[in-house]
C-alpha positions as CSV (number, residue, x, y, z in Angstrom):
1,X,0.0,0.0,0.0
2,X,2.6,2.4,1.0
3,X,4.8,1.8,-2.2
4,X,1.5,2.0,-4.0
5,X,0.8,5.4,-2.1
6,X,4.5,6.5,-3.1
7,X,4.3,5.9,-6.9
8,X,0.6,7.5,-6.6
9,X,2.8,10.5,-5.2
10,X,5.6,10.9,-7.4
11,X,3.3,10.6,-10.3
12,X,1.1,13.6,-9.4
13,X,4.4,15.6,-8.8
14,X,5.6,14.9,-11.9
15,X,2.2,15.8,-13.7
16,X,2.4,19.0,-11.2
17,X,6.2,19.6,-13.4
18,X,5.3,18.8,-16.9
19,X,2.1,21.4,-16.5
20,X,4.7,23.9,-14.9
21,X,7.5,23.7,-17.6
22,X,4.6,23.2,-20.5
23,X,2.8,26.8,-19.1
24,X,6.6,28.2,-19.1
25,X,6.9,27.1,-22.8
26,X,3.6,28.5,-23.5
27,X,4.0,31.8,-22.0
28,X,7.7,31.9,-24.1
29,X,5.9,31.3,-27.1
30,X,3.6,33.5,-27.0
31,X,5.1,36.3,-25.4
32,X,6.5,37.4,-29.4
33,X,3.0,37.5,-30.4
34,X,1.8,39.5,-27.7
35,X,4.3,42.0,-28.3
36,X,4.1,42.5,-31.8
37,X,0.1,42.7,-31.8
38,X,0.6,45.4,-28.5
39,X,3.2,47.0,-31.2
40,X,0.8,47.3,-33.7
41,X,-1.5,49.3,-32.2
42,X,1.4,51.7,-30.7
43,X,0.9,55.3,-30.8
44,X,5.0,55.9,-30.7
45,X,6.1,55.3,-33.4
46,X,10.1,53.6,-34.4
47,X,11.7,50.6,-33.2
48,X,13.1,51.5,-29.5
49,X,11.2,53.1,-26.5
50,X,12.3,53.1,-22.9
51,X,8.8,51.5,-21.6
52,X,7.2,47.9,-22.2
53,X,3.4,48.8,-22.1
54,X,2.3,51.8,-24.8
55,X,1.4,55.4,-23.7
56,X,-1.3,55.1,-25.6
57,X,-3.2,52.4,-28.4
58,X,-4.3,54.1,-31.9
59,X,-5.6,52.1,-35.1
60,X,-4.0,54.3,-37.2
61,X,-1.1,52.2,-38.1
62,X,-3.6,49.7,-39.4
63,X,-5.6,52.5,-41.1
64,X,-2.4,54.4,-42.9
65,X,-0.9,50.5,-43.6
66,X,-4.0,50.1,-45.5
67,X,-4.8,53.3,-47.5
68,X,-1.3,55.2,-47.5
69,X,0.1,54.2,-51.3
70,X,2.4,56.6,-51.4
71,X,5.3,54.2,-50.7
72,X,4.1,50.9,-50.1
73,X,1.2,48.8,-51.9
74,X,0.0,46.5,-48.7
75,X,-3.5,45.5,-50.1
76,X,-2.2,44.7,-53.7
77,X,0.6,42.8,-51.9
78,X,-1.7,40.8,-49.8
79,X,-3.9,39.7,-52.7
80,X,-1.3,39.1,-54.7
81,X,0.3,36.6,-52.4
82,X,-3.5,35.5,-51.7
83,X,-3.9,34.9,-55.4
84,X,0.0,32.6,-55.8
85,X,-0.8,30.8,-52.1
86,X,-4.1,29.6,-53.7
87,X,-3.1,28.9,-57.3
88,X,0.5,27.1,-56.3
89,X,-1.6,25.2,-53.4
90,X,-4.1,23.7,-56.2
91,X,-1.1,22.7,-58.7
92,X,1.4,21.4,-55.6
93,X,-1.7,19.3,-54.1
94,X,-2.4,17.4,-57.7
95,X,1.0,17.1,-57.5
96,X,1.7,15.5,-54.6
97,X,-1.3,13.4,-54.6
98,X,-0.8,11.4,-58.3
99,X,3.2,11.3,-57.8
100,X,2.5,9.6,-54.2
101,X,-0.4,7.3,-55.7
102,X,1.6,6.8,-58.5
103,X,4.7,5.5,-56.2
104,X,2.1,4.0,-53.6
105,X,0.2,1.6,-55.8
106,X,1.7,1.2,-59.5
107,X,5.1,-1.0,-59.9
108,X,7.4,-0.4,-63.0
109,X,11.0,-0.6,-64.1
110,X,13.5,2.3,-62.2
111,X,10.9,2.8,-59.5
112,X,13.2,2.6,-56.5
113,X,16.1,4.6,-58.5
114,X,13.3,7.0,-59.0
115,X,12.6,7.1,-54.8
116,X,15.8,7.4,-53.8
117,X,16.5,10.3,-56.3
118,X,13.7,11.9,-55.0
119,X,14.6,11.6,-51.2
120,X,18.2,12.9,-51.8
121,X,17.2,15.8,-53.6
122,X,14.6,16.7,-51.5
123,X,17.5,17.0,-48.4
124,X,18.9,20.1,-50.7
125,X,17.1,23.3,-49.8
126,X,15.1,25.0,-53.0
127,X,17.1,28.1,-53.1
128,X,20.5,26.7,-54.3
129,X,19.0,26.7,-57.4
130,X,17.7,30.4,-57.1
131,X,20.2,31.4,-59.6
132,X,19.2,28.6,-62.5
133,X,15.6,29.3,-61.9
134,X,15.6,32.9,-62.2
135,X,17.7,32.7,-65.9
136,X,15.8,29.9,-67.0
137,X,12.3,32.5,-66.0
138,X,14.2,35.1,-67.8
139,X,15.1,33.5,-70.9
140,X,11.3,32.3,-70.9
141,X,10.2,36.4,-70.4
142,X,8.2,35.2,-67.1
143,X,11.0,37.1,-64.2
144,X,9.3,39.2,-62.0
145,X,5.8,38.3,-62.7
146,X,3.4,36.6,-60.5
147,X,2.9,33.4,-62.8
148,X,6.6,32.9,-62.1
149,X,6.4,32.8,-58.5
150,X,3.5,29.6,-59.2
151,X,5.4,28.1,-61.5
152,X,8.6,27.8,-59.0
153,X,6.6,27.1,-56.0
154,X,4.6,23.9,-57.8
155,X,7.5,22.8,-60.0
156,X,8.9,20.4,-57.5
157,X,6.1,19.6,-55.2
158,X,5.8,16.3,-56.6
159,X,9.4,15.6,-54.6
160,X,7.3,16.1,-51.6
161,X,5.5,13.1,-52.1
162,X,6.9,11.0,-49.5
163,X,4.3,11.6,-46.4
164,X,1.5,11.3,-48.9
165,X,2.8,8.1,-50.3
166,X,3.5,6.5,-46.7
167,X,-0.5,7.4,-46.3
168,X,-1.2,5.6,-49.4
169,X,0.4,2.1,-48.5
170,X,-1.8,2.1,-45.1
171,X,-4.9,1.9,-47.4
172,X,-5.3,-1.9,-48.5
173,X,-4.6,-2.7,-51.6
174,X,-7.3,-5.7,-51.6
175,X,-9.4,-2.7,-51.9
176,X,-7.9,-1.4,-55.0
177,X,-8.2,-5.1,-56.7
178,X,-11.8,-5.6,-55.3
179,X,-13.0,-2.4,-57.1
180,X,-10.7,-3.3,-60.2
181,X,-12.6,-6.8,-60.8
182,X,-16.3,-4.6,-60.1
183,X,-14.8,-3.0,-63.5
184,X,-13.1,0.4,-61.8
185,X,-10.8,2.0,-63.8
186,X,-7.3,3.6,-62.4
187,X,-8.5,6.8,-62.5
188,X,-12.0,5.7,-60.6
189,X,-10.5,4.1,-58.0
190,X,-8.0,6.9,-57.0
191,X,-10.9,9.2,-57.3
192,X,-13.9,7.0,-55.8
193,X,-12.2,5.1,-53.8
194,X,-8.8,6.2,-52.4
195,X,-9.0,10.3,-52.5
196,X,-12.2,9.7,-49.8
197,X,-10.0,7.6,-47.2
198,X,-7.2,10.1,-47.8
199,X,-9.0,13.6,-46.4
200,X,-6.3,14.1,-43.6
201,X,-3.5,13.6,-45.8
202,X,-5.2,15.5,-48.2
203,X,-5.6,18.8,-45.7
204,X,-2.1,18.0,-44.8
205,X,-0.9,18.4,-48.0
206,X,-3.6,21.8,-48.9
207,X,-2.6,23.2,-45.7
208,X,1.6,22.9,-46.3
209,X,1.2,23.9,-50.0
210,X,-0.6,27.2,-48.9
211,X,1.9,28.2,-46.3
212,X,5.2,27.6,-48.5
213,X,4.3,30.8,-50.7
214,X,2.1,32.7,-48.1
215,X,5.3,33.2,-46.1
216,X,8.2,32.5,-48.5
217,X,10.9,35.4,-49.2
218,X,13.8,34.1,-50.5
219,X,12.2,33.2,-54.0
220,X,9.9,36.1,-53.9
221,X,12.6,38.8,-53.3
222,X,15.4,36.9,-55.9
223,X,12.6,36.8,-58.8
224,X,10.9,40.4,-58.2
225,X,13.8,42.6,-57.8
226,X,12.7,46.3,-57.5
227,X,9.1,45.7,-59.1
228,X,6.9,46.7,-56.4
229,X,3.9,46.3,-58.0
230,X,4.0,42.3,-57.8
231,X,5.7,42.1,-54.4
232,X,4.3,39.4,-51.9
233,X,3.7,40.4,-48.4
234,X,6.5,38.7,-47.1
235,X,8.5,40.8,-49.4
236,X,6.6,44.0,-48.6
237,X,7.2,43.8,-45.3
238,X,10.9,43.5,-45.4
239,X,10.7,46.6,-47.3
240,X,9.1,48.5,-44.3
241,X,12.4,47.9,-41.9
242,X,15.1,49.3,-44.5
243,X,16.4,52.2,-42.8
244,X,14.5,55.2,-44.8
245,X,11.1,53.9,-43.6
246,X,12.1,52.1,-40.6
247,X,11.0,54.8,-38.3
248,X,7.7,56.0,-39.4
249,X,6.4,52.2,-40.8
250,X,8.0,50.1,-38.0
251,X,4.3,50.1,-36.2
252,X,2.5,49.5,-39.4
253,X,4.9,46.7,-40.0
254,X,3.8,45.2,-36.8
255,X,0.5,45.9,-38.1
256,X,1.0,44.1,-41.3
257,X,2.6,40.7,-39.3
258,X,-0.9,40.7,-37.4
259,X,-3.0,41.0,-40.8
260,X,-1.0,38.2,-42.5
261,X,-1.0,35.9,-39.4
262,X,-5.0,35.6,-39.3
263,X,-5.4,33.9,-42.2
264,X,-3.4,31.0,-41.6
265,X,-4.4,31.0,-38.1
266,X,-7.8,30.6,-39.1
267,X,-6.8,28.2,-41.4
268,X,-5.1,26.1,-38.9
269,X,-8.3,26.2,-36.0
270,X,-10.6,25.3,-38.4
271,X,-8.2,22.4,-39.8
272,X,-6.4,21.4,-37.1
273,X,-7.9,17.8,-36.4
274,X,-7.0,17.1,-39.6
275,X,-3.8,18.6,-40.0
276,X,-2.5,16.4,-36.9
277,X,-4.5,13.6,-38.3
278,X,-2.6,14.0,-41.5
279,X,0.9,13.9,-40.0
280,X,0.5,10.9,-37.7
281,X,-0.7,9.0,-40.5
282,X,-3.2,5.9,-40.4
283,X,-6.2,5.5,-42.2
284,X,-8.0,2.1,-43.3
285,X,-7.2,-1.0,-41.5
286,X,-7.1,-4.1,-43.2
């Protein structure tokens, strides 16, 4: 009993520990989020004041980042990162999905070759081949427009087939054959059959395809240069803390970080069963 009583014990303490150091890690997480929304609303404007809390709160840094174009194009940059986000998340999603059916259910000659090409390329990160891209868009007359920016975002999302594959292969392939001999066709099955079993992959795969060029930079800054016009907010942004502006836009930056943030945090409350669904995997059990 006593031993019993002990372990009982030592097991609330450690609960009592884990909840301490997770609230810790909570409150360090969120403490850059509290700051930049408490900046955005600001009345003193630059980056350094002497006192945590504001001496006063104004809206005005949201009201001049949206309607003063005398510098800086915040609701043309937001739309048009709205408009690549959306278009490169359809083409990377088809993508994704038929290369990792395609590796999931068909067999052919150089198929493995083909696998382990894919997984050591995709260990290189995208932008050592910033320079390639960007003469290749040139040569093609596409630098520094916004069908660029789709076109290098979904080129290689096919390479990032791997968790949507290793979905795949827990779907039984009995059921594949079952609907084969009913008279399914390829495309009916991956469409009637195994796109239904695969929604939290699927989500997985919308909701990582729509953050890559919502807050990207490298790419967007490389292939835009100085045309502001076609700027994504991520690029936009970075514009605000260059010296020159740093002072009187450091506020409406904060402003801006806020207004970018709720989309994909609205995105993630809403989808967030199946975004954690997606990444631990499992689906239909044999």
């Amino acid at each position: 009993m006593s031993k019993t009583k002990s372990m009982s014990k030592s097991k609330k303490i450690g609960d009592i520990i884990s909840h301490v150091v997770l609230v810790i890690l909570s409150l360090i997480w969120i403490f850059p989020i509290f700051w930049i929304v408490l900046t955005s609303f600001r009345v003193e404007t630059g980056t350094y004041i002497d006192h945590f809390w504001p001496h006063g709160y104004t809206l005005n840094n949201y009201i001049k980042l949206l309607t003063d174009t005398s510098q800086f194009f915040f609701v043309r940059w937001f739309l048009n990162t709205l408009l690549v986000a959306v278009l490169s998340c359809i083409v990377s999603t088809c993508f994704v999905l038929f290369t990792a059916y395609t590796m999931s259910r068909m067999q052919f000659k150089l198929r493995k070759p083909m696998l382990n090409i894919a997984l050591i390329l995709g260990m290189f990160p995208g932008f050592m081949s910033m320079a390639a891209i960007y003469y290749i868009l040139k040569s093609l007359g596409l630098s520094q427009s916004l069908l660029s920016l789709v076109l290098v975002y979904s080129g290689g999302a096919g390479l990032g087939f791997y968790i949507a594959k290793g979905f795949f292969d827990t779907i039984p392939k009995a059921l594949d054959e079952a609907a084969r001999i009913d008279g399914a066709t390829r495309w009916q099955v991956f469409t009637k059959l195994t796109i239904p079993f695969s929604k939290p992959i699927i989500i997985y795969t919308i909701l990582t395809s729509f953050m890559a060029p919502w807050g990207d930079y490298i790419f967007a800054s490389y292939i835009m240069g100085d045309k502001y016009s076609n700027y994504t907010v991520a690029v936009g942004l970075y514009r605000m803390l260059e010296r020159e502006f740093i002072t009187t836009w450091y506020t409406r930056f904060a402003a801006g970080a806020v207004l970018v943030s709720i989309p994909i945090s609205i995105l993630f409350i809403i989808m967030q069963k199946y975004y954690v669904g997606g990444v631990t995997g499992g689906s239909v059990k044999g």
